[in-house]
N, C-alpha and C positions, 0 to 999 in steps of 0.2 A: 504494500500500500504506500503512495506515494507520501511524503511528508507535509504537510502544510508551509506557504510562503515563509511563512517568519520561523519553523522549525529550518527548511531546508535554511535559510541565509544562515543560520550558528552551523548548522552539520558543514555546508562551505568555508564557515570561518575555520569547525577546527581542520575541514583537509588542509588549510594555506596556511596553519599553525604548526602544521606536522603531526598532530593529533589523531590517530586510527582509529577515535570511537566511534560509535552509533547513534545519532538520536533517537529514541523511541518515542514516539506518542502511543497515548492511550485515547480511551474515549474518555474515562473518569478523571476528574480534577487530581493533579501535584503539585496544588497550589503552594500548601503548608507542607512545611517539611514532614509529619507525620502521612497524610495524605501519600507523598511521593515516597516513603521507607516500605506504608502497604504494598502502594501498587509493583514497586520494585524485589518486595521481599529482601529487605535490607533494615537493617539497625538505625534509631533513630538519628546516632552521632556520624552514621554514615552520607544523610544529607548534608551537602551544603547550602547554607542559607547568604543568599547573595543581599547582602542589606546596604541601601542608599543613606550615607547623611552628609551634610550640608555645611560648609565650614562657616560658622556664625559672623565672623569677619572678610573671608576672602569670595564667600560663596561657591568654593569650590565643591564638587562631587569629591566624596570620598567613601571608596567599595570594601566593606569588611566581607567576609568569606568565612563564614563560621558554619562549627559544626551546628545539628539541627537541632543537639542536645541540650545547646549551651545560649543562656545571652550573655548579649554584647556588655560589657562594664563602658560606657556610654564616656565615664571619665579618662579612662586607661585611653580609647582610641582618643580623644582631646589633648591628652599629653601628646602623641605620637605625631598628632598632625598641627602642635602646636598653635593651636585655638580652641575654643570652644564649637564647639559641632552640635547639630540640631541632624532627629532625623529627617529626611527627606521628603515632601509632601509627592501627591502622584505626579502634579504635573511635570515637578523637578526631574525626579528617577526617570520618566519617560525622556525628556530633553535631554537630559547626561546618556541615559542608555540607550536610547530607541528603542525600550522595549519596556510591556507595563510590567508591575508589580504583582509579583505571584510567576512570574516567567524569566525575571532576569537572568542571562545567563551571564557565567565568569568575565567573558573576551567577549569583542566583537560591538563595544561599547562605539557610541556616538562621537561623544568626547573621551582624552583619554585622562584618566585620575588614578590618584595615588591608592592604592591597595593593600589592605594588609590580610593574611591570611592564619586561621586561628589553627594554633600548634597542636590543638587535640584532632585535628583530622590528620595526622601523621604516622596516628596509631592503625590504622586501618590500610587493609592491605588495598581495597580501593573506594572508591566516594562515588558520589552522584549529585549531579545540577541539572539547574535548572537552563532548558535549552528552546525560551525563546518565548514559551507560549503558558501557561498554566496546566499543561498537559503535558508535554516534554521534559525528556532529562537526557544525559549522558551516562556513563561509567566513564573514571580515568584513575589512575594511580593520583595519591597526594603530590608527591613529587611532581610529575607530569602537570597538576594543576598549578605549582608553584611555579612552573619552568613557564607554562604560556601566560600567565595573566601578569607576571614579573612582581608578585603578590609578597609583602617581607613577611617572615614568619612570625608573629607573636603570639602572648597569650591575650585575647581576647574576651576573657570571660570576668 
């Protein structure tokens, strides 16, 4: 079955990434990271959750990459990017990302922003994002997520 527009554009981003995964869609919602652990038969710290926020002074996008187990310490990422950050309202995340909320994938971003990626998905021999659509995912090794989205390792929780 063929992918839908905004699946295929991420499954193209990761071929010119060097990336050999698959997108899958499903029919059922992988909106929330539990949602996409079901539909995939994966542990919940094995989603990744792609979260947009807003650098309160620069206005920048800035993409944390957490596992689906864990939130964000909202402070921790504000030291890192050296302002205070607000998260990201819809129409923002769609403008930085080009893609809505419930769908964003790691790569293949609008604009490009600073990233950081949470060191508990390192435990896992592989992970799962979100690719494009609220029904879409991939599989990739952590490593491999590290290497295409240029993501720094932290603790984010």
């Amino acid at each position: 079955m063929p992918l839908s527009p905004t699946a295929q554009k991420v499954q193209d981003m990761l071929a010119k990434l060097g990336c050999h995964s698959n997108v899958i869609e499903f029919s059922e919602s992988t909106r929330t990271a539990q949602e996409a652990a079901d539909r995939v038969g994966s542990e919940l710290g094995q989603i990744v959750k792609s979260l947009i926020f807003r650098g309160k002074e620069s206005g920048k996008p800035i993409l944390v990459l957490t596992s689906g187990a864990n939130r964000v310490d909202e402070k921790r990422i504000s030291e890192f990017a050296g302002e205070k950050i607000i998260r990201a309202e819809a129409d923002f995340v769609r403008e930085a990302t080009g893609y809505a909320i419930g769908g964003v994938p790691p790569v293949g971003h609008a604009r490009p922003m600073e990233t950081y990626l949470d060191e508990d998905l390192l435990q896992y021999v592989t992970v799962w994002a979100a690719a494009g659509t609220p029904n879409a995912v991939f599989e990739l090794t952590p490593d491999l997520l590290a290497q295409i989205t240029g993501g720094r390792v932290e603790r984010v929780k």
